[in-house]
ROSEKOL-921920 format. One record per residue (C-alpha): residue in three letters; x, y, z. Coordinates in steps of 0.5 Angstrom, whole numbers, plus 500, padded with zeros to 3 digits. Layout:
# residues N
alaXYZ/...
END
This chain:
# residues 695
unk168500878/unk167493877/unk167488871/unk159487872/unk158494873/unk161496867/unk157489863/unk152493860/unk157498856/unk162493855/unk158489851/unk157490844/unk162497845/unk166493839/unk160492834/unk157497830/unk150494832/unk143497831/unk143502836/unk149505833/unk146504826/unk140508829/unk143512832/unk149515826/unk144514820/unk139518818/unk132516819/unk131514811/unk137510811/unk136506817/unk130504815/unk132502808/unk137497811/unk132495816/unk128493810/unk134489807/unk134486814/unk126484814/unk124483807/unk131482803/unk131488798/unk138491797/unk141497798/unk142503794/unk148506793/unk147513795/unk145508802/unk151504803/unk155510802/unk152513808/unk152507811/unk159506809/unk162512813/unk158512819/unk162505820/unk168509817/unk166514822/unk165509828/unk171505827/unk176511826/unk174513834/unk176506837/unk182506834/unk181502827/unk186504821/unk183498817/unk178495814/unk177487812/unk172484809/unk172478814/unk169471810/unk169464812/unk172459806/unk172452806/unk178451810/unk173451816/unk176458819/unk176465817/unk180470812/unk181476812/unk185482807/unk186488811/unk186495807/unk187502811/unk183507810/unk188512808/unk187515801/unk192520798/unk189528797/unk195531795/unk202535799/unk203529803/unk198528805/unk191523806/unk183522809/unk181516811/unk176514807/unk172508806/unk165508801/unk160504799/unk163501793/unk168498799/unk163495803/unk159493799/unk163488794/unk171486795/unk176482791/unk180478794/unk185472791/unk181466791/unk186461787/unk189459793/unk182457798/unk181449797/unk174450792/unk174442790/unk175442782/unk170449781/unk175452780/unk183452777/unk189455781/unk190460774/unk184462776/unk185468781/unk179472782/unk173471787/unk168476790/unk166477798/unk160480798/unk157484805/unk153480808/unk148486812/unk144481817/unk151480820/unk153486824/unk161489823/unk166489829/unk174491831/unk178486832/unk186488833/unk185495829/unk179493823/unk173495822/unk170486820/unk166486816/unk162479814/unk161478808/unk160472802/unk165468799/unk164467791/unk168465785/unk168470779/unk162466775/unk158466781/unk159460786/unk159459793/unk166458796/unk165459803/unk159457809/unk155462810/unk152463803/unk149457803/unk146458810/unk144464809/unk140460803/unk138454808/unk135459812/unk131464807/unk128456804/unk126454811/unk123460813/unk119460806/unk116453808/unk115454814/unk111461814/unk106456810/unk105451815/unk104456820/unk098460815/unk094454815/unk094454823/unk091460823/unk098465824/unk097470819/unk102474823/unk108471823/unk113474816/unk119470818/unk122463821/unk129463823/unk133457825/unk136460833/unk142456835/unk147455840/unk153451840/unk157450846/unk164449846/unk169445850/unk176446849/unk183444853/unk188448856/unk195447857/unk202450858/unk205454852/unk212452854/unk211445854/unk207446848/unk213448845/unk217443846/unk211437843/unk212437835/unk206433835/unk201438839/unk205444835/unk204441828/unk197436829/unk194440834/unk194433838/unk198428842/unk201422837/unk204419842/unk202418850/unk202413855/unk196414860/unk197417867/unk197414874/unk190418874/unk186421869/unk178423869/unk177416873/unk175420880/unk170425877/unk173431880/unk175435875/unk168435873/unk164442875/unk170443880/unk173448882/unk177452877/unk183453878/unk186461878/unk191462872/unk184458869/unk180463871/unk184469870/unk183466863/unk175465862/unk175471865/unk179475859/unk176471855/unk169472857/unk171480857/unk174480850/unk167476847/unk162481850/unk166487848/unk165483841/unk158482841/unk159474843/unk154472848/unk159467853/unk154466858/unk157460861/unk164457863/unk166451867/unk170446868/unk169440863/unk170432865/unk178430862/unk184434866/unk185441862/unk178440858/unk173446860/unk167448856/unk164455855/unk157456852/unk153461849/unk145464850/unk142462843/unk142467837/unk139466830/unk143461825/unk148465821/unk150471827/unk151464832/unk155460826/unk158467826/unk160467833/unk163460834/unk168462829/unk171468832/unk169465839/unk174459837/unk180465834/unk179469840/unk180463845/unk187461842/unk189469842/unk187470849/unk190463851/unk197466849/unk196471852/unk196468858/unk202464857/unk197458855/unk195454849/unk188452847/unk187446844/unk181446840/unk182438837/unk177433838/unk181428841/unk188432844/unk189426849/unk189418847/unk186415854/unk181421856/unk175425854/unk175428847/unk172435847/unk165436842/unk161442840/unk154441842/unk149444837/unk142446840/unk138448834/unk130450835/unk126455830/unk123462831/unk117467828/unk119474828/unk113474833/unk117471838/unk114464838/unk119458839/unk116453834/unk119446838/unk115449844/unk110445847/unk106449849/unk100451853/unk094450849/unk091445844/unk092449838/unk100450839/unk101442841/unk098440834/unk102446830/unk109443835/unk107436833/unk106437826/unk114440826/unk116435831/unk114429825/unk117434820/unk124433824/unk123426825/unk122424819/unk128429816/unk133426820/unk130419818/unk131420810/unk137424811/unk141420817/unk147420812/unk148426811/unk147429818/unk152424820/unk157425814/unk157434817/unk160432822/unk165426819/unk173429819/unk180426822/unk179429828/unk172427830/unk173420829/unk177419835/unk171420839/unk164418836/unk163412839/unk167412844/unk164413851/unk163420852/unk161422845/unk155419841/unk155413837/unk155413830/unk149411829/unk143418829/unk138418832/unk133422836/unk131421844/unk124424845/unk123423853/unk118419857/unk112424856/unk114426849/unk115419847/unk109416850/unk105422846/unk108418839/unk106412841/unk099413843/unk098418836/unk100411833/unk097406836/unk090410838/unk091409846/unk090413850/unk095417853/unk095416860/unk100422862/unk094426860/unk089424865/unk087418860/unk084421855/unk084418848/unk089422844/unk088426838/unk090430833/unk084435832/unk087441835/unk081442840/unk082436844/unk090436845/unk093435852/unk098440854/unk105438855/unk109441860/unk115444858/unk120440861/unk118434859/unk124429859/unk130428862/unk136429859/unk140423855/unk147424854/unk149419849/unk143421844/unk146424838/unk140428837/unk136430843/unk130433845/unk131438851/unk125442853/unk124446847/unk130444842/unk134439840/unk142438841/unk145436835/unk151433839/unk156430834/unk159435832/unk167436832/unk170442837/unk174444832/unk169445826/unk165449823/unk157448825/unk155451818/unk155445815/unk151441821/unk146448821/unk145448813/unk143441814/unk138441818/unk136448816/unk135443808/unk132437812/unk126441815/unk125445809/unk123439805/unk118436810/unk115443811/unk114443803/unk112436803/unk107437809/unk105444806/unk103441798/unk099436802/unk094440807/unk094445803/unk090442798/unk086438805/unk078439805/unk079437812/unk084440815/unk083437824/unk083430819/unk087430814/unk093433820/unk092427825/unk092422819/unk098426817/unk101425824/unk100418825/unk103416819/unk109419820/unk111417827/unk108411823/unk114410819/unk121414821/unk118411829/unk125407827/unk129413829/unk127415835/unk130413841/unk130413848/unk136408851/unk143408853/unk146409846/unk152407849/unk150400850/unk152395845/unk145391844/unk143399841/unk148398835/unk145391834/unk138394835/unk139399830/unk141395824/unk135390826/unk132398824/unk135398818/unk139406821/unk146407817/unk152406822/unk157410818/unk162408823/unk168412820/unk169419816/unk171415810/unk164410811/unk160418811/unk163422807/unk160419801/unk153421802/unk155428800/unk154425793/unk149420794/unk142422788/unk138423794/unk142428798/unk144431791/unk137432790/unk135435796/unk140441796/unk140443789/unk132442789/unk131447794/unk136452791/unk142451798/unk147447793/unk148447786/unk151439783/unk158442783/unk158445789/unk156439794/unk161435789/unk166440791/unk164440799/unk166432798/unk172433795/unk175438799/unk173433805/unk176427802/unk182431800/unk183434807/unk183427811/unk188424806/unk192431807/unk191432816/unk193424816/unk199424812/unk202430816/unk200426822/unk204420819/unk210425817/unk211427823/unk209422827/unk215418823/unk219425824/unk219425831/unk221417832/unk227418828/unk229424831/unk227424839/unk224418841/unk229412838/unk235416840/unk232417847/unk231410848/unk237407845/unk242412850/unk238409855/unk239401853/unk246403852/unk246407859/unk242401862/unk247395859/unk253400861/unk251400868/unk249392868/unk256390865/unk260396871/unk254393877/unk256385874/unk264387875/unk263388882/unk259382884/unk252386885/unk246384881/unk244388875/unk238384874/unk233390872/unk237393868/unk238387864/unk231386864/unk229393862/unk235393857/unk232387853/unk226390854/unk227396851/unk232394846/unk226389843/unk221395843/unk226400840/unk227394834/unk220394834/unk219402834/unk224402828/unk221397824/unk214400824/unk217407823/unk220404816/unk214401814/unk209407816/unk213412811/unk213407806/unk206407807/unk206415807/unk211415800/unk205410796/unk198414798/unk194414791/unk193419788/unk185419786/unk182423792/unk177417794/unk182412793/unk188415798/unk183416803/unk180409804/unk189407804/unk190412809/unk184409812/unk186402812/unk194402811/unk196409814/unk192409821/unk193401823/unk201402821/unk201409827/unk197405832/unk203399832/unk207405832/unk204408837/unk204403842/unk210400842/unk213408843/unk208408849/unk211402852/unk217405851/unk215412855/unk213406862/unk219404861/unk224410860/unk227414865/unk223421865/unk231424864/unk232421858/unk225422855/unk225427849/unk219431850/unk213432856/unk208427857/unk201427859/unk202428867/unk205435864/unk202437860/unk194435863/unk196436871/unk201443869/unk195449869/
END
C-alpha cells in the first residue's frame, strides 16, 4: 500500500490525541479534561491519574520505555529529562508504572538554563508543569509530554507560559469586542499561526570538514561561485532525488507526529528548500515549529545530509526566514480578519483591522526587537528579506478602504458609494483583496497577516506573544470605549476613522526595498532599528515594560530577564564566531596559503633557471604573499579584540558590534581573496561550489 493510502492512519499514529483521549478514558474523565480545554479549570488528581495510565498504557504498546516532560527554556530550543517507566515490585522484578503526580508536575535542574538575573546558578530547583492543551507524542522511545517551565518562586523560564498567558488575555478582550456586535456565541478567540520554514541542505562529509559551519552553524569564510541564485533556476525547480527521498522521510516522520507539513519545495539559493505548514492554533503551532526544526536536522543525517537552520549560512546569496502567518479564530469558526460577505462582518473586520494597525504602530519596537539576534541580522535589510523598518502593506482594495473612511470619499471599488461605518451600509470586500508584497515585513494576504522578519533558526514564541500582547491592548482600549458608547454605529466610525487617522503612518504598500522608503519612513517618524544591538533595548523600554506587566504576560523581572538573556547571547554567538574564525586562519588557511606562495616562489625561481617566464607565479606569489601578511595582521588584532570584550552585557555587545564584527569583515575579505587565488589542492576546507552544488 501507498504512502498516500496509508496518510490517514499514519498521521497522528505518534500523539496521544482527542480520539485517543476519547477512546481510553471513561466519559467522565474525558469530559473533565475537555472542560480544563475549554474553560480552564484544573484537573483533579483521581482524573490525571486516569489520564496518566491511559497515556502509560498507549505509549507502552508503541514502543516507549520512557517518559520526558519536553519544555522550551529560553535557549530558543527544547529540554528533555528522560525517566522510565519501570518501578521495582520486589524479587526482581518491575511494572511499568506512571501517575498522575508524574504528569502533572516534575522536576528538573534549572541551574543551568539561561534565566537572565531570576535566579543564581546555586539555586537548582525549577518545576515543568503539563501543559493539557498541548497533546502528548513518542519520539525515539518517550512518551513527550509539553509542559511549562518555572523556577521554584514561580517565574516563568521558558516560552510557552507567557504565550499561553498572551492568549488567554487576547481571547478575553476579544470575546468583549465581538459581544457588542451582537455574537453572544463565541466563548473563545485563539491566535492560529503558520510559520513557514526555509532551511539548507548540504552534504555531511564536507560539513565535517568545515569548523565553521560545525561550531557557528555558518560559513565564515567563502568566496562566491561562478554562479549562485542569478539564473532563477532553483527556485520551484525540480527537486532533486537525494533531496526528495529527504522531503519525503521528513514529511513521513512529521505526520506520524501530528505535524501538519503540507508543503515543500525548492527555495530561490542553491541548497535552500521551505517547508510550510496548514495553520493551527498559536501554542500547538509554536509547539510544532520546534519539534519540525529538531526533526529536520535528524532526518537530514539520516540521509547522509545536513540541515542548516542558520539565517545566513552563505555570504553572497539568500538567507532563509521563518515567515509567520498569524490571524484570529472564535471557537464557532469564524476567521476574525476575514473580510467577509456582509455589512455587519466588514464593520466588526475593520474594527480588528484598526486594532492591529495601530498595535504594530505603538509597539513597532518591540515587534522588531523579537526578532533581533546574530543570526538574522545578516538578512533583514538586504534584498531578499524585509527592511528593518516595520510596516504594514494592505493592498490596493484594502488600502483605498482606509483612505476613503479617512477622508469621507467615496470608495469607488464598491460601485462609488460613499463609505461608512454603520454596520448597514458597508460594502462587501472580496477576499483576495491584494496582491502579495513580498518585501513588506508585515503583510496583509487575504484573511491574515505574515509577520515576515523572523529568523529560520527561532523560536516564533517570541514574534507570537507579541503580537498576541499588542492586540490585546487595542481591543481593551476599543472595548472601554464603546462599551460606554450610547450610539454604538456612530461612536464605531468615529472610532475607526480617528485610528487610520493617526497610525495611516505605518501602513505601506510599495517596494520596501526601494532606498526612498527608509527615507520616507523616517520623514514618518517609523523606528528603523537597523541592527540587534539598536533593537534589543526596546524590550526595557517603560512602554513595553508596561504593556506586558499590564496585561499580566511579563512580570518587570521577567522582560528585564528576556533582554538580558538576549544581549548575552549576541555577545556569546559573536565571540565564539570570532574565536573560531581566529581558529581556523591560524590552523588552516595561513598555512595553506604560504605552502602555496612557497611552492609558487619555488617554481618561479626552478622555470627562471631555465630561461622560461614565471611571470604569473611572481604575480600570484606577491599577490598572495601581501594577502596572507594582510590576513595574519587582522587575525592578531581580531583576537585582541576578542581578549578585551567588556564585562557588563549592554557594553560587550555594543564592542562586539562595533569592534569585533568590522575586525571579521577585514579579516574575511582578505582570506576570500586568498580562496580566488589559490589552487583548489592547497585550499584547507570545501568551498561554496562544493558545498551549495554537491546535493
Amino acid at each position: 500500500m501507498s504512502t498516500t493510502l496509508k496518510l490517514p492512519e499514519l498521521f497522528g499514529s505518534l500523539v496521544f490525541n482527542e480520539e485517543t483521549l476519547k477512546e481510553r478514558l471513561s466519559t467522565a474523565s474525558y469530559r473533565a479534561w475537555k472542560k480544563c480545554i475549554v474553560d480552564g479549570t484544573s484537573l483533579d488528581i483521581s482524573t490525571a491519574n486516569e489520564i496518566a495510565e491511559a497515556m502509560k498504557q498507549w505509549a507502552v504498546e508503541k514502543g516507549a520505555t520512557h517518559y520526558t516532560h519536553w519544555f522550551q527554556p529560553m535557549t530558543g530550543v527544547t529540554a528533555e529529562k528522560h525517566d522510565s517507566f519501570i518501578t521495582p515490585v520486589g524479587g526482581g522484578k518491575i511494572i511499568m508504572e506512571f501517575s498522575g503526580k508524574e504528569l502533572v508536575r516534575g522536576e528538573p535542574d534549572a541551574s543551568s538554563f539561561p534565566s537572565g538575573g531570576l535566579r543564581a546558578t546555586f539555586e537548582a530547583r525549577g518545576y515543568t508543569a503539563w501543559d493539557p492543551t498541548s497533546f502528548a507524542f513518542i519520539k525515539e522511545g518517550s512518551l513527550c509530554i509539553p509542559t511549562i517551565f518555572c523556577s521554584y518562586s514561580g517565574q516563568a523560564l521558558d516560552k510557552k507560559t507567557p504565550l499561553l498567558r498572551s492568549m488567554d488575555e487576547l481571547s478575553r478582550q476579544a470575546v468583549r469586542i465581538l459581544r457588542l456586535f451582537g455574537d453572544t456565541e463565541t466563548k473563545r478567540v485563539t491566535p492560529q499561526v503558520g510559520p513557514e520554514q526555509e532551511y539548507f541542505l548540504i552534504d555531511k562529509e564536507l560539513y565535517k570538514q568545515r569548523e565553521d559551519l560545525r561550531f557557528c552553524g555558518r560559513t565564515l569564510f567563502g568566496a562566491k561561485p561562478p554562479k549562485g541564485q542569478e539564473l532563477e533556476d532553483h527556485y520551484f525547480g525540480a527537486i532533486r532525488p537525494r533531496v526528495a527521498a529527504y522531503m519525503k522521510d521528513l514529511d513521513e516522520t512529521l505526520w506520524a507526529l501530528g505535524v501538519l507539513s503540507k508543503t515543500k519545495h525548492n527555495e530561490v539559493a542553491p541548497s535552500q528548500h521551505e517547508m510550510a505548514p496548514i495553520y493551527t492554533d498559536a501554542n500547538s503551532a509554536c509547539d510544532q515549529n520546534q519539534l519540525a526544526m529538531e526533526v529536520m536536522k535528524k532526518v537530514a543525517d539520516r540521509h547522509g545530509l545536513v540541515c542548516l537552520l542558520h539565517e545566513k549560512p552563505f555570504a553572497g546569496v539568500n538567507g532563509s526566514g521563518k515567515h509567520d502567518n498569524w490571524s484570529l479564530s472564535t471557537d464557532t469558526g469564524k476567521n476574525l480578519f476575514k473580510p467577509g460577505s456582509t455589512p455587519r462582518q466588514n464593520a466588526q473586520f475593520l474594527l480588528f483591522l484598526a486594532a492591529f494597525v495601530k498595535g504594530v504602530d505603538d509597539y513597532q519596537d518591540f515587534l522588531r526587537a523579537t526578532v533581533a539576534f546574530p543570526g538574522n541580522d545578516h538578512r533583514l535589510g538586504a534584498q531578499e528579506a524585509p527592511p528593518a523598518v516595520l510596516s504594514i502593506f494592505l493592498g490596493d482594495e484594502l488600502g483605498a478602504v482606509v483612505e476613503s473612511i479617512i477622508h469621507d470619499t467615496e470608495f469607488k471599488e464598491a460601485g462609488n458609494r460613499t463609505l461608512e461605518i454603520g454596520v448597514d451600509v458597508l460594502p462587501a470586500i472580496r477576499s483576495d483583496n491584494t496582491d502579495r508584497n513580498r518585501t513588506s515585513p508585515m503583510a496583509f494576504t487575504g484573511n491574515k497577516f505574515e509577520f515576515r522578519m523572523l529568523g529560520s533558526s527561532q523560536s516564533i514564541s517570541g514574534p507570537n506573544i507579541a503580537l498576541n500582547t499588542i492586540m490585546a491592548e487595542q481591543l481593551q482600549q476599543f472595548a472601554d470605549e464603546l462599551e460606554k458608547s450610547q450610539d454604538f454605529q456612530a461612536d464605531l466610525q468615529k472610532l475607526i476613522k480617528r485610528v487610520f487617522t493617526e497610525h495611516r503612518r505605518i501602513i505601506f504598500n510599495g517596494n520596501g526595498y526601494d532606498d526612498a522608503w527608509i527615507a520616507e519612513a523616517e520623514k514618518r517618524g517609523l523606528s528603523n532599528l537597523v541592527s540587534t544591538v539598536d533593537a534589543l533595548p526596546a524590550y526595557t523600554a517603560p512602554k513595553n515594560v508596561a504593556l506586558f506587566t499590564k496585561h499580566g504576560i511579563y512580570t518587570k523581572e521577567e522582560i528585564a530577564a528576556r533582554a538580558e538573556i538576549h544581549m548575552e547571547n549576541y555577545t556569546t554567538v559573536i565571540s565564539i564566531e570570532a574565536n573560531t574564525m581566529a581558529d581556523m586562519i591560524r590552523h588552516q588557511i595561513l598555512p595553506a596559503v604560504s605552502r602555496y606562495g612557497a611552492d609558487l616562489c619555488r617554481r618561479a625561481s626552478e622555470k627562471s633557471s631555465c630561461g622560461v617566464s614565471c611571470q604569473f607565479e611572481k604575480d600570484t606569489a606577491a599577490k598572495v604573499g601581501a594577502l596572507t601578511d594582510a590576513l595574519a595582521d587582522a587575525c592578531g588584532r581580531l583576537e585582541q579584540a576578542v581578549a578585551q570584550v567588556p564585562a557588563e552585557t549592554v557594553r560587550a555587545m555594543v564592542y562586539c558590534h562595533e569592534t569585533i564584527i568590522p575586525l571579521m569583515a577585514e579579516a574575511r575579505a582578505a582570506a576570500d581573496k586568498l580562496e580566488t587565488l589559490t589552487d583548489a589542492s592547497y585550499w584547507p576546507f570545501p568551498v561554496y561550489s562544493d558545498l551549495m552544488f554537491y546535493v
